[in-house]
C-alpha positions in Angstrom: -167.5 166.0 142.7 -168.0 163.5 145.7 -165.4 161.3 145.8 -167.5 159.2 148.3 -170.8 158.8 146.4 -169.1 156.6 143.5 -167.6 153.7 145.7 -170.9 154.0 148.4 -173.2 153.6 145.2 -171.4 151.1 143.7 -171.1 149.0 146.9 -174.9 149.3 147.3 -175.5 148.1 144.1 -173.5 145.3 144.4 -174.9 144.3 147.8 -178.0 143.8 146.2 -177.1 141.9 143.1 -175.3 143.9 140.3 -172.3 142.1 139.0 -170.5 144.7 137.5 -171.2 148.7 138.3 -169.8 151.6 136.0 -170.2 155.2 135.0 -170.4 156.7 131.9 -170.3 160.5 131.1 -173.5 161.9 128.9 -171.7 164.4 127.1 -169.5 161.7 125.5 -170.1 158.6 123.5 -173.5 158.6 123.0 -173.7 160.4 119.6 -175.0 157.2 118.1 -177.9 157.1 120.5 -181.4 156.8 118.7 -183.3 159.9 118.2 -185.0 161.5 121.3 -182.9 158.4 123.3 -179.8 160.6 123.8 -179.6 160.9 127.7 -179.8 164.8 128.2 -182.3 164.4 125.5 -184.3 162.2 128.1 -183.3 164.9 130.6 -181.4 167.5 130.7 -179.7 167.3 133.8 -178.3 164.4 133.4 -175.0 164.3 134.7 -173.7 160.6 135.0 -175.2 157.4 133.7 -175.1 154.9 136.2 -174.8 151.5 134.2 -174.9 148.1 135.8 -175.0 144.5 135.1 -176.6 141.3 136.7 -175.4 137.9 136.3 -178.3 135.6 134.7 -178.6 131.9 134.7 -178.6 130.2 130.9 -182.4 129.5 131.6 -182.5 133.3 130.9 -182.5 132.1 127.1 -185.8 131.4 126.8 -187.3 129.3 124.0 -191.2 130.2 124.8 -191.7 133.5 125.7 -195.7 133.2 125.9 -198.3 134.4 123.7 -198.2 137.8 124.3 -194.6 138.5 123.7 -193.6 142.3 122.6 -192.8 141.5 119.1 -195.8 139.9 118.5 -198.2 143.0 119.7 -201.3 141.9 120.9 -201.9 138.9 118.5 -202.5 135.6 120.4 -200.5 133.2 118.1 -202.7 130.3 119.5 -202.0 127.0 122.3 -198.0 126.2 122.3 -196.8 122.7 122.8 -196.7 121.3 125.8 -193.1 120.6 125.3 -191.8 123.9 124.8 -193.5 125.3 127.6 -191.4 125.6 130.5 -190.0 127.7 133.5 -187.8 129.7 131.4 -190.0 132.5 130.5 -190.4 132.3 134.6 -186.9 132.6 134.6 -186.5 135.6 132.0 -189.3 138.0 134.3 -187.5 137.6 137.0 -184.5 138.8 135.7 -186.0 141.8 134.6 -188.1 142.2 138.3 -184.5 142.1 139.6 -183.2 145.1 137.3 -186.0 147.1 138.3 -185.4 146.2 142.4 -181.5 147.3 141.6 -182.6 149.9 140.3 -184.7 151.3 142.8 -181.6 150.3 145.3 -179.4 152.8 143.3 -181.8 155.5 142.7 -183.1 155.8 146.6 -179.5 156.0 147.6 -178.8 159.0 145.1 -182.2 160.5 146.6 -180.9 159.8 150.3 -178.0 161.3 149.5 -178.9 164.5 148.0 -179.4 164.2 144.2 -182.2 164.0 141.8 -182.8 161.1 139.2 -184.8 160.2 136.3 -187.2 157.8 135.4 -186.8 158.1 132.1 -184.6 155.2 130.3 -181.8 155.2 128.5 -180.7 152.5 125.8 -178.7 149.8 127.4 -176.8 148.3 125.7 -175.3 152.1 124.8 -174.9 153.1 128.2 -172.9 149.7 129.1 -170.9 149.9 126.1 -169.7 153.4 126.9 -169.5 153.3 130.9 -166.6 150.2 129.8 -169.2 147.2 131.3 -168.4 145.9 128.3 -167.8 145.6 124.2 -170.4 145.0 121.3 -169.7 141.4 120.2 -170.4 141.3 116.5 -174.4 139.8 117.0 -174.6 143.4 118.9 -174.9 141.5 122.6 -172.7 143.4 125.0 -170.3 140.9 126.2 -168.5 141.0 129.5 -164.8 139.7 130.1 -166.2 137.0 133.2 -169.9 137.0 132.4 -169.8 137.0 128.3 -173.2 137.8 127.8 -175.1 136.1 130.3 -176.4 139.5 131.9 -179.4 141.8 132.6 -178.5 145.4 131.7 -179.9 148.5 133.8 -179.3 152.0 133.7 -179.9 155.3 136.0 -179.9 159.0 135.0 -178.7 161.1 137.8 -177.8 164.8 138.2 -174.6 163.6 140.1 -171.3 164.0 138.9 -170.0 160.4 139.4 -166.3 160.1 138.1 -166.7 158.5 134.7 -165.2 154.8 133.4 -163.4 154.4 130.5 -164.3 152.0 127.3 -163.4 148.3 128.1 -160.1 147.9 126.2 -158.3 144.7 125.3 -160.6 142.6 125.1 -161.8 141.4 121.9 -163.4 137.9 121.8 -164.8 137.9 118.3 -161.7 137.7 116.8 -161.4 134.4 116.4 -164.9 133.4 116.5 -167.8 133.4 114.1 -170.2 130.6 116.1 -173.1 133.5 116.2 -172.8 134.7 112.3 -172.9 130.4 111.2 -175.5 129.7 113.7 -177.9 132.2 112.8 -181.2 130.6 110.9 -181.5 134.7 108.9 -178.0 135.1 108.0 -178.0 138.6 109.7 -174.7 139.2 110.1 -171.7 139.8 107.7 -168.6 138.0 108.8 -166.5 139.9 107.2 -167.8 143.3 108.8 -168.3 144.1 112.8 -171.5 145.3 115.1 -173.2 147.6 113.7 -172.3 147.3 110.2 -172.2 143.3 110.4 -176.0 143.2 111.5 -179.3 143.3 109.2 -181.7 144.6 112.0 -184.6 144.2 109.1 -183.3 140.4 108.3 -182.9 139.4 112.4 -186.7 140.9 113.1 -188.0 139.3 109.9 -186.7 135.5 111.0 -187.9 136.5 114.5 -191.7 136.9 113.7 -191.6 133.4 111.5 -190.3 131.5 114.3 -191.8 133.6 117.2 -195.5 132.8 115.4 -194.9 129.1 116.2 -194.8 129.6 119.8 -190.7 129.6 119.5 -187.8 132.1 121.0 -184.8 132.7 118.5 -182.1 133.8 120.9 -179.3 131.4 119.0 -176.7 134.3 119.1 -176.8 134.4 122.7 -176.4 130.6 123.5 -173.7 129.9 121.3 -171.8 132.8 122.2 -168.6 131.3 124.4 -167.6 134.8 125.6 -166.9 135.0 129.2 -164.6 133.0 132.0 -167.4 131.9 134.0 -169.5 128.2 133.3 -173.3 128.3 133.2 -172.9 126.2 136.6 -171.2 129.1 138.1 -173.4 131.9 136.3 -176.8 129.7 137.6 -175.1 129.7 141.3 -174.7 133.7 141.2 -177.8 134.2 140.4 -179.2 131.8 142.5 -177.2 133.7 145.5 -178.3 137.1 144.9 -182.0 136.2 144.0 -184.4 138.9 144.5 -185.8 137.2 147.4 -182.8 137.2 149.8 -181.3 140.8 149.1 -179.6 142.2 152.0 -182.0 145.4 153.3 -180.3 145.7 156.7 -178.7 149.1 156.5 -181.3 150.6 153.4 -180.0 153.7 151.7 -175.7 153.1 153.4 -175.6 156.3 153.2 
């Protein structure tokens, strides 16, 4: 194992916007992965899942996400009001153009440094939960002890073997809060029962269509959500910081 690699990926990661960088171990945790999503069923020589985090602005939860969005296929739901349009959906690519630059950050560093990595990706939310970036909150969000939920997640598949994180432990900030189960318009979730038995996938999807065929974006789990130490003030200045457009290059690969 190289005890250098971890810290010089993580550092390079960080330089270039992750919040939060962890490793978690593909032989362990991920038994609940979907089929065919199990990382060394994505590839089989996958030795450490690289999972990071990016700190996103609250414009991330967008309201319009155009007429093309992915749960809507290919069906152009018609002209949106002019007063739901906005930058937000602006906002929301360019989080996910920022995962995928981080991502390319991490995975030409491995490749400068002697490893192999995969293009294929794994689920998220999974990968984050079980390299410790954070806990399932009871809507399913991951939820992070300073950023609460207001992050992009990204993932890596490498063939090096990083030293692997634990589960995030002590830190449990549903239990004493139900804001996401009263303010959700399908009554998806079961108070009385936590992520993934609290949560109706085929209810949440259902009440997404209605309201995504008006033009609209139900995200109401993720905006009421108080999780985290850090204000939307703060969370809008990070991101504003490490924008896409001023990461550090000086130095490529560090290593």
């Amino acid at each position: 194992m190289n005890n250098s690699l971890k810290p010089g990926l993580i550092g390079r990661l960080k330089q270039v916007g992750a919040y939060d960088v962890r490793i978690a171990d593909p032989k362990v945790g991920f038994e609940h992965a979907l089929p065919r999503r199990h990382p060394l069923d994505l590839w089989k020589e996958c030795r450490s899942v690289v999972a990071f985090a990016v700190a996103t602005s609250p414009q991330t939860n967008n309201t319009y996400a155009g007429p093309y969005a992915p749960w809507r296929g290919d069906r152009d739901v018609g002209p949106v009001p002019q007063h739901i349009q906005s930058d937000d959906n602006a906002m929301d690519r360019l989080s996910r153009l920022f995962v995928a630059s981080i991502t390319l950050e991490g995975m030409t560093f491995l490749q400068r440094n002697g490893y192999s990595v995969s293009f294929s990706q794994p689920q998220l939310k999974l990968s984050a939960f079980e390299a410790g970036i954070g806990v399932y909150g009871c809507s399913g969000l991951i939820l992070h002890p300073v950023i609460g939920n207001r992050m992009a997640l990204g993932a890596i598949l490498t063939d090096a073997a990083l030293e692997p994180d634990r589960h995030l432990e002590g830190f449990d900030p549903c239990e004493n809060c139900d804001r996401c189960t009263e303010m959700c318009p399908a009554k998806a979730f079961d108070p009385t029962k936590r992520y993934p038995y609290s949560y109706s996938r085929e209810k949440c999807m259902a009440k997404r269509a209605e309201i995504a065929a008006k033009g609209l974006y139900c995200h109401n789990c993720f905006a009421v959500c108080p999780a985290g130490t850090l204000k939307d003030k703060e969370l809008l200045s990070i991101q504003e910081a490490k924008s896409i457009f001023k990461h550090d290059r000086e130095g490529g690969g560090n290593g």
